[in-house]
N, C-alpha and C positions, 0 to 999 in steps of 0.2 A: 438759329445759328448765325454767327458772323464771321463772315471772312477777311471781313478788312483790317487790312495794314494798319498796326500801331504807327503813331508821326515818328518814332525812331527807324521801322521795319523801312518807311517810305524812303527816308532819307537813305537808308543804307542802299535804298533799290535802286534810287537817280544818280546815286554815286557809283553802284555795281555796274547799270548800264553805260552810263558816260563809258568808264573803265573798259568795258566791251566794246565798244565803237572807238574809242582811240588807242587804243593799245592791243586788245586780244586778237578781235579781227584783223587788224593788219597782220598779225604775226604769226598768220596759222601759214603763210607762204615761207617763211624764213625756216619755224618750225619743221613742216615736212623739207628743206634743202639741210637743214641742219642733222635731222635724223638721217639722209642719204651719204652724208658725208660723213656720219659717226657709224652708220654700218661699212660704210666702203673701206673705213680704217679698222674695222672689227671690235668697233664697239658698241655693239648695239645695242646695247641695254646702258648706255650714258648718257645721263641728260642733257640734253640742249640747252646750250647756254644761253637762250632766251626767257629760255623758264626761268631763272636766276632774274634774271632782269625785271618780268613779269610779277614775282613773288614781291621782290626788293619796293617796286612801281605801288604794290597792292597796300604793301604795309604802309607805306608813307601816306599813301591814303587813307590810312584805317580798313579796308576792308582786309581785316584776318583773324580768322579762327570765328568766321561769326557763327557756329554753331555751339558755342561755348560762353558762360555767363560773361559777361561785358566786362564787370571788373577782371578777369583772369584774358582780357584776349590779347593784350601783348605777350602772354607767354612768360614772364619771367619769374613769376616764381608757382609753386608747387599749389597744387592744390589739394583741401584737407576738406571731402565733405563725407558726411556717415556714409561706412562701406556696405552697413545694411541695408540701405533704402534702397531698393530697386527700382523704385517710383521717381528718385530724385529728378530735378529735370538736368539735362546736359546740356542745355544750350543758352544764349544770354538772352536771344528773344525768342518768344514762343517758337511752338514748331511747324504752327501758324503760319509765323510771319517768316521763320525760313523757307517754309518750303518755298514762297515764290521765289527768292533770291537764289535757290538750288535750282531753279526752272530755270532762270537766267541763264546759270553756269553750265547747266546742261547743250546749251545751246552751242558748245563748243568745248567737246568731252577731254579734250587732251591737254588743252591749255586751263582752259578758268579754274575749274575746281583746284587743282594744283596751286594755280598762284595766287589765293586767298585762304591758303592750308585748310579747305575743307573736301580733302581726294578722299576717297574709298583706296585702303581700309584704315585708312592713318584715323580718319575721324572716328570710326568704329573703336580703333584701338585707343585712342584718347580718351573715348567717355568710360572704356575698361579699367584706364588706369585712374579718372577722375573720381568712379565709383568705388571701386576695390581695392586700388592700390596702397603701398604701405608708402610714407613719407620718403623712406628710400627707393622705393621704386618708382615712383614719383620724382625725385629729385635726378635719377638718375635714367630715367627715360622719358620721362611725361613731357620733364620741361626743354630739353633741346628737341623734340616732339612739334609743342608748341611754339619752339621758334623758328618750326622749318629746316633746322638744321641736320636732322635724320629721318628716314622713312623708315617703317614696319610693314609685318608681314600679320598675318593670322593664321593660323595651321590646323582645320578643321576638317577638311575634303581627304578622302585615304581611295586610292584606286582598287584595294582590295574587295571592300566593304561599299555594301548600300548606303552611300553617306547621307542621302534623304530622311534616313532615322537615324540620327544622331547615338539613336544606343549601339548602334551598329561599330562604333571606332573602336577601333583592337589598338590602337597605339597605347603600350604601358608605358606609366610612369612609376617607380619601384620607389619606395624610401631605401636608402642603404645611406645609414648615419645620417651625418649631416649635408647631403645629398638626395637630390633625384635621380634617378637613371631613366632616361627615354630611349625608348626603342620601338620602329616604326617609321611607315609610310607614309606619306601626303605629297598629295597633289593637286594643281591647281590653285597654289597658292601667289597671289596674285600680289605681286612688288618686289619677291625674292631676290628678282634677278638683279637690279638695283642695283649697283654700288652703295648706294647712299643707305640702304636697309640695311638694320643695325640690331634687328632683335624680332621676335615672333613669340607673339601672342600661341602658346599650342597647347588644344584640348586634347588629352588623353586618359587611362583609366589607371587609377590609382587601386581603385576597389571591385575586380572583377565580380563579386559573388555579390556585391550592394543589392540596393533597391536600384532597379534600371536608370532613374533619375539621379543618383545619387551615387554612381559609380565614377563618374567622368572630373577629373580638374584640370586647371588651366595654370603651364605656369610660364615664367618668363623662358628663354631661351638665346640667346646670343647666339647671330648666325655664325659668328667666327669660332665658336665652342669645336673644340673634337670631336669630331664622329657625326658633327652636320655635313652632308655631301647633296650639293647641290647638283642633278644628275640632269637636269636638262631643260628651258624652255618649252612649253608647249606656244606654239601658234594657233590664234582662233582663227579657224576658214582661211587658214594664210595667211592672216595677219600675225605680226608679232609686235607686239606691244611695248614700248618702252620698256616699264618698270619692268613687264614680264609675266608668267603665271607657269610657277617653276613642280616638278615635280623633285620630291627632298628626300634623302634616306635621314635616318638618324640611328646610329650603331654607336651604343653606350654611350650617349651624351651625358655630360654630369652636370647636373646644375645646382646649386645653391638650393636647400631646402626655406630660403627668403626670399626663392624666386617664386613661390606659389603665391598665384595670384584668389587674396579672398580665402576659401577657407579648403581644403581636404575635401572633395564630394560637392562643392558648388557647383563647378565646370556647367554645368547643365544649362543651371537657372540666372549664371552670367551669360553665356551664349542668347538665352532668350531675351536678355534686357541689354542687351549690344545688337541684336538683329532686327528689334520692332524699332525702335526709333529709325532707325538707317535705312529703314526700308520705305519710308518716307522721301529718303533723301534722292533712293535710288529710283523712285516711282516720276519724281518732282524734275529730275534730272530725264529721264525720258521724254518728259511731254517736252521738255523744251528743245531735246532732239528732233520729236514730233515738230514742232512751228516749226522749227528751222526748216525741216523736211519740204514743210507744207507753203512755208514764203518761198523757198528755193521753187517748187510746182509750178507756184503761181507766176511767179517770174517766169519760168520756159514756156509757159503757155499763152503768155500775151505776146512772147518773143518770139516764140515759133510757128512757122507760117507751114502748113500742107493740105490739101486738095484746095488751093485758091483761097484760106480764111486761118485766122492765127487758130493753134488749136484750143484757147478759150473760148473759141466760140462753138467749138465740138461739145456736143449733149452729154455723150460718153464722159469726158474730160470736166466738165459741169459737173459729173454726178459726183466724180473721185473726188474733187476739190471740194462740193458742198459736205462730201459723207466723213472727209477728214474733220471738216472743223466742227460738226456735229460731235466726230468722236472726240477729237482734243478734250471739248466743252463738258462730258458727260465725264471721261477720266479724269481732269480736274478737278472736277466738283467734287469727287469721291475722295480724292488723295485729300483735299480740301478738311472732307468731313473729316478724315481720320485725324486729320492732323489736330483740329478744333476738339474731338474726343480725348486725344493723348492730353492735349492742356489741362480739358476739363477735367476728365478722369482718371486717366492714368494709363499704361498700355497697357492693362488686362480688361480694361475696361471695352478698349479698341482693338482686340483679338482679331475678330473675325473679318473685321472693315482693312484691319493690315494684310491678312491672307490674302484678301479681295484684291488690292489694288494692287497688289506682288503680280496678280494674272493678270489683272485688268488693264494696266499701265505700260507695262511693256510689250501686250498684243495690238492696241491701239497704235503706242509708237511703230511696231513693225509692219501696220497695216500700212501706214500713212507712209513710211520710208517705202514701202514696199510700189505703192502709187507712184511717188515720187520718182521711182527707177525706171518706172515702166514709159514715166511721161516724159524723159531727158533721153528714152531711147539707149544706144549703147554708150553714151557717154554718163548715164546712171551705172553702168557697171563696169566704172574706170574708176580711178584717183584721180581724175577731173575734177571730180565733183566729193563731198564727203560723205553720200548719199551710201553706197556700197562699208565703208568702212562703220557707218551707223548701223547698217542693218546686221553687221556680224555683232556688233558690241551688241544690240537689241536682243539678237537671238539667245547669245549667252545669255542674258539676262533672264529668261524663260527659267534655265537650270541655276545660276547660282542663289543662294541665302533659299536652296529650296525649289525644287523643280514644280512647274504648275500646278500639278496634279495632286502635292502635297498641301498647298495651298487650298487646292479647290475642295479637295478631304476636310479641312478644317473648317472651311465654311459650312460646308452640307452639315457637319456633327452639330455645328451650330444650331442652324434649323432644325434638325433633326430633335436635338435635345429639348425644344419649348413642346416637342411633343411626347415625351416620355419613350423613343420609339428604343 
């Protein structure tokens, strides 16, 4: 196996980090003054007008949309590739050479990803309509999509229902003429709250009595449609997050029977080829939470002086700092491999290595956040530092796109199955 950066992946990478040290970093200060003063006028879920700045700073650089083939990453016009391939690839360079460039962005979850248009779930939703989409759907959400000009939602999580088994969703979508009618909960739908979100991707069941695979579609939904009532923000651990992560009713929405995304009964087998790649992206974005964590560490420990000696030279503290970067090195490699199988083979190929690194990636990061809090004392669990704010994103991380244990079920069937058991 090889991991190294293609000469385009590298260049993007000298260019992504420059980008980080003279613009992101500085502005994660203005950024949280700016969100204090958009909640203090009651609008908390408005974006900071540095993100605009940010976004505008990225594109002139070329770093945007690099999760998407290179000829399509200015975004301007539509893209047309088989809606059957579920194999296709969605990105312009491998997924390889993204994941490092997602580790970058992770390293500063509020800002980067956003202002190189590659945020969760906009990218998720981008490669739904890259794959599936009809030229209209496409022309009419994909491409101000990719020009950063609207955000999207996904509508998969139902509060009623065990949403860990996807056949679990009771949200119907009804044919009636030339319409859909949806009806139905979700929550946890993360970007809702948004202003700038303009539409949701929402799985629901077309065909209750189907084969369980085969009951579920996906179709478009415009949040400003009738009968979407967006009923409230949820906060993670107190935090409330920008965009948001809204719980939704929908009572008789109607939508276009041209808004079904792909085919009547697909909903399923799109969800799985919109979640494996992304979970790459979400794994890659950890670890570089993870460093961030772990240079933040190392800093307060050569800085901070108690019983007479900085506390780097504490054995205890020795251990934390040596056992993080141990683990950094061992979740990389993994995200690593997966990523180098999706290239080679395709993501059914890399099943089991994607479950894997869904647990593996984000308990490493909250070890190391978690070290990291303990070594900064109570100024790790302040907005001091963005050590506390990591560890809540981390933990979510645990349950969305699939709660551990779903994951680690997948893996075991795995092994399980080279033995007939």
């Amino acid at each position: 196996m090889d991991f190294g950066l293609s000469e385009r992946a590298q260049d993007y990478l000298g260019r992504l980090q420059d980008f980080m040290d003279s613009h992101v970093y500085p502005a994660e200060p203005l950024y949280a003054e700016q969100r204090r003063e958009l909640r203090a006028a009651g609008q908390e879920h408005t974006v900071p007008p540095i993100v605009e700045k940010l976004k505008a700073e990225a594109r002139e650089r070329g770093l945007w949309n690099l999760f998407l083939p290179a000829s399509h990453s200015g975004g301007t016009t539509p893209l047309h590739p088989p809606a059957s391939d579920l194999e296709a690839p969605a990105h312009g360079l491998t997924v390889t050479d993204y994941a490092s460039l997602a580790e970058v962005t992770g390293r500063s979850p509020n800002l980067a990803p956003e202002a190189i248009n590659c945020a969760a779930p906009d990218t998720g939703n981008m490669e739904v309509l890259h794959l599936f989409g009809t030229p209209a759907q496409k022309e009419r959400w994909l491409t101000p999509l990719l020009n950063g000009e609207i955000r999207s939602a996904f509508g998969m999580t139902e509060p009623d229902v065990a949403s860990s088994d996807a056949t679990n969703i009771s949200t119907r979508i009804e044919r009636d003429g030339d319409h859909y009618v949806v009806n139905g909960r979700k929550w946890w739908i993360s970007g809702s709250a948004d202003p700038r979100c303009k539409v949701m991707i929402l799985m629901g069941k077309t065909d209750p009595d189907g084969h369980p695979y085969r009951q579920q579609s996906m179709v478009l939904v415009p949040l400003d449609a009738p009968g979407v009532e967006i009923v409230r923000a949820l906060p993670v651990f107190g935090y409330s997050d920008q965009h948001g992560h809204c719980e939704i009713h929908l009572n008789d929405v109607r939508v276009p029977v041209d808004n079904l995304v792909g085919e009547e009964g697909g909903g399923f087998a799109i969800a799985q080829a919109r979640l494996g790649p992304g979970r790459i992206h979400h794994c890659m974005r950890a670890i570089g939470m993870a460093e961030r964590a772990l240079e933040l560490m190392c800093r307060r420990a050569a800085d901070r002086v108690a019983f007479g000696r900085p506390l780097a030279r504490q054995g205890v503290v020795q251990q934390q700092i040596a056992e993080s970067r141990m683990a950094i090195e061992q979740a990389r490699l993994l995200t690593l491999k997966t990523a180098w199988l999706i290239d080679r083979h395709g993501v059914k190929a890399a099943r089991s290595e994607v479950a894997a690194i869904k647990v593996i990636a984000p308990r490493v990061a909250l070890e190391v956040v978690d070290r990291a809090i303990q070594i900064h004392g109570g100024a790790g669990v302040s907005d001091d530092t963005p050590l506390a704010a990591m560890w809540a994103g981390l933990r979510t991380l645990r349950l969305a796109d699939g709660p551990d244990e779903v994951h680690v079920r997948s893996v075991a069937r795995t092994e399980l199955g080279k033995y007939a058991v």
